[in-house]
PAKEDO-193935 format. One record per residue: residue number from 0; chain; y, z, x of N, C-alpha, C in turn. Coordinates in nm, 2 decimals. Example, Ala and Ser with C-alpha at 12.3 -4.5 7.8 and 13.67 -1.06 7.14 Angstrom:
BEGIN
+-----+-------+--------+--------+--------+--------+--------+--------+--------+--------+--------+
:   n : chain :   n_yy :   n_zz :   n_xx :  ca_yy :  ca_zz :  ca_xx :   c_yy :   c_zz :   c_xx :
+-----+-------+--------+--------+--------+--------+--------+--------+--------+--------+--------+
:   0 :     A :  -0.57 :   0.78 :   1.32 :  -0.45 :   0.78 :   1.23 :  -0.33 :   0.78 :   1.32 :
:   1 :     A :  -0.22 :   0.71 :   1.28 :  -0.11 :   0.71 :   1.37 :   0.00 :   0.79 :   1.29 :
+-----+-------+--------+--------+--------+--------+--------+--------+--------+--------+--------+
This chain:
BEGIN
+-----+-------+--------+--------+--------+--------+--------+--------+--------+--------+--------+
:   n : chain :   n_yy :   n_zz :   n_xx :  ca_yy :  ca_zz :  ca_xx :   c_yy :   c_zz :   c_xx :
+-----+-------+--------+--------+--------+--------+--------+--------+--------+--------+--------+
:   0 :     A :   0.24 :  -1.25 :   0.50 :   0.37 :  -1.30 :   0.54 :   0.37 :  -1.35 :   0.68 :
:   1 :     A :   0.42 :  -1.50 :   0.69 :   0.47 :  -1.52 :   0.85 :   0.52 :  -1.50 :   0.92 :
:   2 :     A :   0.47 :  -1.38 :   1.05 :   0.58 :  -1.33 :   1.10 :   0.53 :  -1.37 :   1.23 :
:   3 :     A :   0.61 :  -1.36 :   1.38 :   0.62 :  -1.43 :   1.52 :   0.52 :  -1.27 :   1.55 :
:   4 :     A :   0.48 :  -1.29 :   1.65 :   0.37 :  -1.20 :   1.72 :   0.50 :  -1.03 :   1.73 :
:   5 :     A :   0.59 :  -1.10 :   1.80 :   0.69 :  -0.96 :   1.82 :   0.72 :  -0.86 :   1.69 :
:   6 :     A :   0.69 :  -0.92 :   1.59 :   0.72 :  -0.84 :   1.48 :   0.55 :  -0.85 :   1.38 :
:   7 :     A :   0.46 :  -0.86 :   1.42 :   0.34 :  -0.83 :   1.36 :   0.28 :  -0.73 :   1.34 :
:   8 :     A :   0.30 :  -0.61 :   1.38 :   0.26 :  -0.48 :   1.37 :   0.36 :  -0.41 :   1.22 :
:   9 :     A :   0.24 :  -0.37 :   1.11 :   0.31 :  -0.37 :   1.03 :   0.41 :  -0.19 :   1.01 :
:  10 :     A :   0.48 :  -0.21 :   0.93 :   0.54 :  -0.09 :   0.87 :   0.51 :   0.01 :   0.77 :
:  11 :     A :   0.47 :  -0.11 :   0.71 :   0.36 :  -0.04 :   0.53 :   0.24 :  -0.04 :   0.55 :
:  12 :     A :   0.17 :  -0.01 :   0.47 :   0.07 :  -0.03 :   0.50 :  -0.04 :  -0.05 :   0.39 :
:  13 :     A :   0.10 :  -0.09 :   0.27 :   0.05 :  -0.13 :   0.14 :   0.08 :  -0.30 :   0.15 :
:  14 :     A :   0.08 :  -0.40 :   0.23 :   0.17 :  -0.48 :   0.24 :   0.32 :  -0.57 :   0.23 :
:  15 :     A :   0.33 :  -0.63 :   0.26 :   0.28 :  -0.77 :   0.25 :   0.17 :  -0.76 :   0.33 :
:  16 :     A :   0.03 :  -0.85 :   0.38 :  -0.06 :  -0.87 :   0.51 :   0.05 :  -0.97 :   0.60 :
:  17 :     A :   0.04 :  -0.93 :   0.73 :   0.10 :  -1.02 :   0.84 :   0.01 :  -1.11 :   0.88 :
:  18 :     A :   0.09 :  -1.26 :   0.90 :  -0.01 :  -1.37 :   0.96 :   0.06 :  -1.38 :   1.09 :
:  19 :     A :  -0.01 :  -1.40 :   1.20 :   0.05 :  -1.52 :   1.32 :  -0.06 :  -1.60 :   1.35 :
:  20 :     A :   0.03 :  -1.72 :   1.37 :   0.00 :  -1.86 :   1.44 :   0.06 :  -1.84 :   1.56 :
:  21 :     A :  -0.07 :  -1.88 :   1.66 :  -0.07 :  -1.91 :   1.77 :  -0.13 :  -2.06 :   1.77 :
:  22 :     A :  -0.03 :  -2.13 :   1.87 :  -0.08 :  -2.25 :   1.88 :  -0.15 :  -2.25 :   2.05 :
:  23 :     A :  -0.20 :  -2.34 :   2.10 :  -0.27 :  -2.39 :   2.22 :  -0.31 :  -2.56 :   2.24 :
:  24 :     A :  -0.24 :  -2.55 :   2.35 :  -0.29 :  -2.71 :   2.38 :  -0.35 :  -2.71 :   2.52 :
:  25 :     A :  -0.45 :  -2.81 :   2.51 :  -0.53 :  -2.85 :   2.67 :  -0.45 :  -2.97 :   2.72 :
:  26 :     A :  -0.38 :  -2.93 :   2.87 :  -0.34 :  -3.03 :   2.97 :  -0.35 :  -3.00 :   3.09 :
:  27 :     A :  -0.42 :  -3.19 :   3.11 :  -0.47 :  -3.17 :   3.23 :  -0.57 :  -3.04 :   3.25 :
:  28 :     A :  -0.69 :  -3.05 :   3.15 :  -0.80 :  -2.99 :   3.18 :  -0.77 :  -2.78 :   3.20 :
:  29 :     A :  -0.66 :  -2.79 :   3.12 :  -0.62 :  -2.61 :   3.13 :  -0.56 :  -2.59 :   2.98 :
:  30 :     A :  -0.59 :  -2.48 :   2.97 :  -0.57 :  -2.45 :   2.82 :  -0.45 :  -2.39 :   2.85 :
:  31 :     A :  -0.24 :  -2.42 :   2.72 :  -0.13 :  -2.37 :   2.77 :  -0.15 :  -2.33 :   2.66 :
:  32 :     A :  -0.05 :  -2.20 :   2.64 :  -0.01 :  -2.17 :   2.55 :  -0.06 :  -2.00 :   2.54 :
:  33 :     A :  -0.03 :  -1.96 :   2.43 :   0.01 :  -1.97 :   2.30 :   0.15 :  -1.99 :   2.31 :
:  34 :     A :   0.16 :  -2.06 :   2.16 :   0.33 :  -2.07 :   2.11 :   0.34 :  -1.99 :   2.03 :
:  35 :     A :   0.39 :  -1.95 :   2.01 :   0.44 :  -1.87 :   1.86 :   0.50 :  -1.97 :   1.75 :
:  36 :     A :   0.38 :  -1.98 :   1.68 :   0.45 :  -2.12 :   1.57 :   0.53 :  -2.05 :   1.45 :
:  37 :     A :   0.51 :  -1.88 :   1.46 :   0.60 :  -1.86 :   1.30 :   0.73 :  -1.80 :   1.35 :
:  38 :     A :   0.75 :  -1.79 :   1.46 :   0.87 :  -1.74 :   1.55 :   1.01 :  -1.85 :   1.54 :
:  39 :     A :   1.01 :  -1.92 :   1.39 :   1.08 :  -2.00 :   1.36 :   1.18 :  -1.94 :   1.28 :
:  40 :     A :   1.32 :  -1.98 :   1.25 :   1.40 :  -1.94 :   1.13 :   1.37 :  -2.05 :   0.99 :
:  41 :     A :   1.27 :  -2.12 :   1.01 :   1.29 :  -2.19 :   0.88 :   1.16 :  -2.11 :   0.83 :
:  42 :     A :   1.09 :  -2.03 :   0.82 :   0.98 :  -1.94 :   0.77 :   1.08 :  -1.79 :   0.74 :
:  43 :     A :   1.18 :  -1.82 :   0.73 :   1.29 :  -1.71 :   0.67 :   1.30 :  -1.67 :   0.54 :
:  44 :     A :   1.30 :  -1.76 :   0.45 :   1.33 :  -1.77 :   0.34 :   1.14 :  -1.76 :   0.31 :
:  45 :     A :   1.06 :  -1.77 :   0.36 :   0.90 :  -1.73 :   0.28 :   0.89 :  -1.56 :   0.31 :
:  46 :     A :   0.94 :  -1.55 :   0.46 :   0.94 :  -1.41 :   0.44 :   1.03 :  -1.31 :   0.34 :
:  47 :     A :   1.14 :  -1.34 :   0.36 :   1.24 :  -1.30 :   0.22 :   1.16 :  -1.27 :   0.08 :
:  48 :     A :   1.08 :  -1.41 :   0.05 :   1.02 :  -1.41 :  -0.08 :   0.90 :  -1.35 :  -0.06 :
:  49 :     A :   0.83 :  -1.33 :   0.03 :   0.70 :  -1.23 :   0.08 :   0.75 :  -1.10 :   0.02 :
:  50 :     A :   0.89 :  -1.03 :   0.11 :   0.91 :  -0.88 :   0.07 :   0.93 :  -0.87 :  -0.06 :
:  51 :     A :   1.02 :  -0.94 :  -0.14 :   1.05 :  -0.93 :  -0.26 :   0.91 :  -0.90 :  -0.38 :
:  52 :     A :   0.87 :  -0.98 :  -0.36 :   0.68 :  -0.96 :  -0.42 :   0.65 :  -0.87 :  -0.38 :
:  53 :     A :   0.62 :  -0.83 :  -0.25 :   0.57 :  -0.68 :  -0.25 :   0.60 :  -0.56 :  -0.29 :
:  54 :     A :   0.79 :  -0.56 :  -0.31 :   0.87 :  -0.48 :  -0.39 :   0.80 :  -0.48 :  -0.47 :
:  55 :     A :   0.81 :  -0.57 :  -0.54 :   0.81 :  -0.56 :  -0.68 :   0.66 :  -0.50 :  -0.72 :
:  56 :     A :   0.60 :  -0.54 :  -0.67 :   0.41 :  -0.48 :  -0.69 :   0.49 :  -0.39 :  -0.68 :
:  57 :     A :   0.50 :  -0.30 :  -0.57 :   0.51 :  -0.15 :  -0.51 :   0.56 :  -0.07 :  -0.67 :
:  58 :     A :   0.69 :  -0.18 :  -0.67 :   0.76 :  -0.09 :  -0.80 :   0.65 :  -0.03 :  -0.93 :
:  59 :     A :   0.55 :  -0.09 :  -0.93 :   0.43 :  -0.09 :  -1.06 :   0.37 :   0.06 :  -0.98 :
:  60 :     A :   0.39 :   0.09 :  -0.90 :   0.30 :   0.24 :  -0.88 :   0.15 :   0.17 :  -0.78 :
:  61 :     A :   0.05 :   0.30 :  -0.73 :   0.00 :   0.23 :  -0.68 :  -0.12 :   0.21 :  -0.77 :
:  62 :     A :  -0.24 :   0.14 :  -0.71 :  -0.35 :   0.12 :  -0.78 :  -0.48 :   0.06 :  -0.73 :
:  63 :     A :  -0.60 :   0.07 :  -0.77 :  -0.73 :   0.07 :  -0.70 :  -0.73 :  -0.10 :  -0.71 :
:  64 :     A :  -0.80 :  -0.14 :  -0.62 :  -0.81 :  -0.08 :  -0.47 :  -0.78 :  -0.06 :  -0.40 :
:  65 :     A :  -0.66 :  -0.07 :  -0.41 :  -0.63 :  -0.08 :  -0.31 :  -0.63 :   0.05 :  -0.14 :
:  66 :     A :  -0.68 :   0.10 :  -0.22 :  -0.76 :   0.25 :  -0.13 :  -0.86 :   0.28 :  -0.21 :
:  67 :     A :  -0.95 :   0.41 :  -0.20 :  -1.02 :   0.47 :  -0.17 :  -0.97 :   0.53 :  -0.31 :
:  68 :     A :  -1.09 :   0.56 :  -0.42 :  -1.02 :   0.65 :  -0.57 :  -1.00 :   0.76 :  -0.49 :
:  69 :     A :  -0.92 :   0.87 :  -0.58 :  -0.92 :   0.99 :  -0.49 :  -1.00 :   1.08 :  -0.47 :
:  70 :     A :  -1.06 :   1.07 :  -0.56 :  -1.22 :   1.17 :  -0.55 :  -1.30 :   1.17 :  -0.39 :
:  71 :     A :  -1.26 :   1.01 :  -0.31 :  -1.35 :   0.93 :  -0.22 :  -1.24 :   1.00 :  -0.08 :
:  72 :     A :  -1.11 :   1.03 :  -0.12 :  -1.03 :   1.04 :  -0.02 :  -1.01 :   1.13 :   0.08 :
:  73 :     A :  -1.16 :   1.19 :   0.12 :  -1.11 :   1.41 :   0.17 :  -1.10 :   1.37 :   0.29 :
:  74 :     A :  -1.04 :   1.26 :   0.33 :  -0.97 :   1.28 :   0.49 :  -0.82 :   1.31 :   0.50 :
:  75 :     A :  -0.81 :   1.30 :   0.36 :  -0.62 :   1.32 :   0.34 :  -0.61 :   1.44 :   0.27 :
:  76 :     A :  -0.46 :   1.47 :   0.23 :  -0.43 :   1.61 :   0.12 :  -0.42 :   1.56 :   0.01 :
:  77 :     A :  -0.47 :   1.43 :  -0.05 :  -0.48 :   1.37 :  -0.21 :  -0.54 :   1.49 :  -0.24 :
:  78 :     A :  -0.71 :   1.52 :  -0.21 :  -0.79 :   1.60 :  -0.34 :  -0.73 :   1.73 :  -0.38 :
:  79 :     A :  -0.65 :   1.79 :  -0.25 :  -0.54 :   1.87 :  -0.30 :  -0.41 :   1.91 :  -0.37 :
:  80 :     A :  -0.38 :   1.80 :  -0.34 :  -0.26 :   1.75 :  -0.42 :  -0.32 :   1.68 :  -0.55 :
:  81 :     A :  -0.43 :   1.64 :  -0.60 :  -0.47 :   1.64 :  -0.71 :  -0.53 :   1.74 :  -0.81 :
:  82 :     A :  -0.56 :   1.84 :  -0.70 :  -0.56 :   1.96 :  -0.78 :  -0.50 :   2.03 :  -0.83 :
:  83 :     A :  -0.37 :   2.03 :  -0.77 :  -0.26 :   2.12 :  -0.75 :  -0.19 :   2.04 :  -0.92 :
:  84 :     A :  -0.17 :   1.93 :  -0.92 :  -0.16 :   1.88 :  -1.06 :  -0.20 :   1.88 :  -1.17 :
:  85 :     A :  -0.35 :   1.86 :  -1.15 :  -0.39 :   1.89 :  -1.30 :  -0.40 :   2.09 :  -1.33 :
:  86 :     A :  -0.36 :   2.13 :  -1.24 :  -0.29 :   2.29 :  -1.25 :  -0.19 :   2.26 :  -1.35 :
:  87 :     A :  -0.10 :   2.22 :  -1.25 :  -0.01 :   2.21 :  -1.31 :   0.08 :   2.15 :  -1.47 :
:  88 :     A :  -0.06 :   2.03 :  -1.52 :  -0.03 :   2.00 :  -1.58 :  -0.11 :   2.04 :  -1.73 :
:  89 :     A :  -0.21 :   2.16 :  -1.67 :  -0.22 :   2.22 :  -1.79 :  -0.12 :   2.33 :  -1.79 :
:  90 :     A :  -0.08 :   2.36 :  -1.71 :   0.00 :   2.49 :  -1.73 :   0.13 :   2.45 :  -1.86 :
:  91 :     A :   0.16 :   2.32 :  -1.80 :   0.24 :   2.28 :  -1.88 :   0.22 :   2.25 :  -2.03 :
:  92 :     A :   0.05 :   2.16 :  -2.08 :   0.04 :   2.20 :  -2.18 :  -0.01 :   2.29 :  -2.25 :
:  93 :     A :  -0.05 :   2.40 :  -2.15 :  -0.06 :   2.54 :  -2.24 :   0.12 :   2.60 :  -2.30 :
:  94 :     A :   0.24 :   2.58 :  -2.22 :   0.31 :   2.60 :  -2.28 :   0.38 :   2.54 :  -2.38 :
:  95 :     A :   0.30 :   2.43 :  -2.43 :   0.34 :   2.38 :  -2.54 :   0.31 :   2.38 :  -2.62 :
:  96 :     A :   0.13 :   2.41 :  -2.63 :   0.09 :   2.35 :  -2.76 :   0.07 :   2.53 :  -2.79 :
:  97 :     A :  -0.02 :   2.52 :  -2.91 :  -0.04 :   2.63 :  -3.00 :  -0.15 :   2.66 :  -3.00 :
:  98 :     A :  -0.14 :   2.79 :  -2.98 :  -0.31 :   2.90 :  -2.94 :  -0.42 :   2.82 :  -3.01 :
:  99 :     A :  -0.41 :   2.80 :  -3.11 :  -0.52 :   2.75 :  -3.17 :  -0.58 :   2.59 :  -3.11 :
: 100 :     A :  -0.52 :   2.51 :  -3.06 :  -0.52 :   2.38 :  -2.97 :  -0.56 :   2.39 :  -2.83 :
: 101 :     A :  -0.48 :   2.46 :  -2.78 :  -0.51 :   2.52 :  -2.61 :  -0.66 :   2.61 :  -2.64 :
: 102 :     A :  -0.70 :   2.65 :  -2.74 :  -0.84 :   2.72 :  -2.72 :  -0.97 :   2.59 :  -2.74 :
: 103 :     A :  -0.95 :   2.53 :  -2.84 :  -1.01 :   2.36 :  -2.85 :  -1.04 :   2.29 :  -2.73 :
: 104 :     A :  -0.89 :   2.28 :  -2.64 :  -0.90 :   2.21 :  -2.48 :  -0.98 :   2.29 :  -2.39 :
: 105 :     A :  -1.03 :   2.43 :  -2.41 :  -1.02 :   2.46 :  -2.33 :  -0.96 :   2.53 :  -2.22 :
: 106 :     A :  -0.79 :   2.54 :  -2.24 :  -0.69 :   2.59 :  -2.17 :  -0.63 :   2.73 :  -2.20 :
: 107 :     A :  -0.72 :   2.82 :  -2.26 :  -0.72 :   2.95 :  -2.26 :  -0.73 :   3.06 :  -2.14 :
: 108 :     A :  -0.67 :   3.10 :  -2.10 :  -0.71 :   3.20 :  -1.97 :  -0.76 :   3.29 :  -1.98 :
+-----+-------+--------+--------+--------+--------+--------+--------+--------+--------+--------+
């Protein structure tokens, strides 16, 4: 997304990716500048349609690659919070299914 240098430091960190343009010109043998070329209001409406797309991805959940699978992740509380789920989520299908099925899976205690 084009955004002016003052607002380039992102928020998410799932995107949009931030661009800046810096412009520079030589006069009279000195280099001026930078401009901020996206520090414009007519790059309003690309950014508008930037966030909207990203929404909308985001809305879909997340998904590789965008990181690291979780198995790869033990600098965060994913592998634990992934364990803590599939806890959870047998617990749940042990209270559903029937002795004879929960012993088949496995999920006998």
């Amino acid at each position: 997304m084009a955004v002016s240098f003052e607002k380039a430091t992102p928020s998410r960190f799932d995107g949009p990716p931030r661009v800046i343009a810096a412009g520079f010109q030589i006069a009279e043998g000195m280099l001026v500048g930078p401009r901020d070329h996206f520090d414009d209001p007519a790059f309003d409406e690309a950014r508008r349609k930037a966030n909207y797309v990203a929404n909308y991805m985001r809305a879909h959940g997340p998904f590789e690659p965008h990181r690291l699978p979780l198995d790869e992740m033990e600098y965060t509380t994913l592998p634990q919070v992934k364990k803590k789920l599939e806890v959870d989520s047998k617990l749940l299908i042990k209270a559903q299914l029937p002795y004879e099925m929960r012993e088949i899976l496995g999920l006998v205690i």
